[in-house]
C-alpha positions as CSV (number, residue, x, y, z in Angstrom):
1,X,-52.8,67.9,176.1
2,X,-54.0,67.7,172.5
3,X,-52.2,66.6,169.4
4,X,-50.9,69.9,168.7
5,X,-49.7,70.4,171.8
6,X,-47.9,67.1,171.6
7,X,-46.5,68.0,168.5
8,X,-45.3,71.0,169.5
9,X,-43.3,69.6,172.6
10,X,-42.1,66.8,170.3
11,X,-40.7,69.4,168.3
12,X,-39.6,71.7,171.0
13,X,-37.3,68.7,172.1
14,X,-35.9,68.2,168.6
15,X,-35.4,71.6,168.4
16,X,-33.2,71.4,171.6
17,X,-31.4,68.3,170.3
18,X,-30.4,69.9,167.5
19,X,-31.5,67.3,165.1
20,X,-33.8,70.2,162.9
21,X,-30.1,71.6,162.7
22,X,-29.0,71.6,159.0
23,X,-25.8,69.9,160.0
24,X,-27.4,67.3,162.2
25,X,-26.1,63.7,162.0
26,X,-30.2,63.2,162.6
27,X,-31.2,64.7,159.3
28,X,-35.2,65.2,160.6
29,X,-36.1,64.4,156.6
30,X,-39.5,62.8,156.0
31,X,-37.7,59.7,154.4
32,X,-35.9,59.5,157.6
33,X,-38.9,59.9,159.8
34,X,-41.1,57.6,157.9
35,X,-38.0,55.2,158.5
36,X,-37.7,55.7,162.0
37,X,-41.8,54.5,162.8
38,X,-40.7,51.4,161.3
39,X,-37.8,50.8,163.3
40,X,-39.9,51.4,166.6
41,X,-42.6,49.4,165.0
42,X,-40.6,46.5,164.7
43,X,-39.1,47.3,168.4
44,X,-42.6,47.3,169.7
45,X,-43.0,44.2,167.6
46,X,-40.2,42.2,169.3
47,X,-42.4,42.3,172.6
48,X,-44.8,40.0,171.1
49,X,-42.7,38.1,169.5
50,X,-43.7,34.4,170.5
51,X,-46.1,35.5,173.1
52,X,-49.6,37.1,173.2
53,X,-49.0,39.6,176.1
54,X,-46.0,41.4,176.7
55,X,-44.0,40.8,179.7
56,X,-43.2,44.1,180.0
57,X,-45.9,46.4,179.8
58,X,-43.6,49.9,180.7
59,X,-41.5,48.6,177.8
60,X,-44.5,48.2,175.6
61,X,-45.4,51.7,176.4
62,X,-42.2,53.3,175.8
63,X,-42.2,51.8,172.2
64,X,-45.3,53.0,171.6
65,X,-44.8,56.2,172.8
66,X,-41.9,56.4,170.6
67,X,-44.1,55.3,167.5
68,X,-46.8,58.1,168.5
69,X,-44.0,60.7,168.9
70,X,-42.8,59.6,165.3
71,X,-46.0,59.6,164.0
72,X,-46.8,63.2,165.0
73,X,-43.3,64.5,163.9
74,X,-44.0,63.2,160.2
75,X,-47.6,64.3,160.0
76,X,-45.9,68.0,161.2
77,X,-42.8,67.7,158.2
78,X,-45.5,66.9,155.4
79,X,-48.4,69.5,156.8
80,X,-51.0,66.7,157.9
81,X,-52.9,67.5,160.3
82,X,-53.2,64.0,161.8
83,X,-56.5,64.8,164.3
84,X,-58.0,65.3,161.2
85,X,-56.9,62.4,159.0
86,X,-58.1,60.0,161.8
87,X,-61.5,61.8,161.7
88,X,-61.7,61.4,158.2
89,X,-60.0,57.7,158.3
90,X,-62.7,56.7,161.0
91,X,-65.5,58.3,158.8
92,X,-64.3,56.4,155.7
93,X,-63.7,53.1,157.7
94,X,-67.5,53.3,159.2
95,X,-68.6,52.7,155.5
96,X,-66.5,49.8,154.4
97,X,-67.2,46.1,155.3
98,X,-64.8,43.4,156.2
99,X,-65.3,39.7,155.4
């Protein structure tokens, strides 16, 4: 399954939730979005907090998996296609330096 794909069944499932609904209590904004990869960020975060590996790798991989999912929603909302921007990002990056 590619990113689109992906996508697409991320927002098949909001779709079913209802959240795209204009009277959702889950207003699917890009503010809100944007919000939400932080939150799961910092829960991700938490699993490294004072240690090096997680304890809990199926843990780990649900918070990332909500990040990704995230992620792919917002690059939908604002018209990104995210496959691209890492391309291009990777591109970019294989010019700089770091010290």
């Amino acid at each position: 399954m590619d990113i689109k794909a992906l996508t697409a069944a991320i927002n098949q499932f909001v779709t079913d939730k209802g959240w795209y609904a204009p009277d959702s209590i889950y207003p699917q904004t890009p503010r809100n979005i944007a919000t939400s990869v932080a939150v799961e960020v910092g829960e991700l975060l938490e699993h490294f907090q004072f240690a090096d590996m997680p304890q809990d790798r199926a843990d780990v991989a649900g918070e990332l998996a909500d990040v990704a999912q995230y992620l792919f929603q917002l690059a939908d909302l604002l018209e990104i296609d995210l496959e691209q921007a890492i391309l291009t990002k990777l591109a970019e990056n294989y010019g700089r330096t770091w010290p």
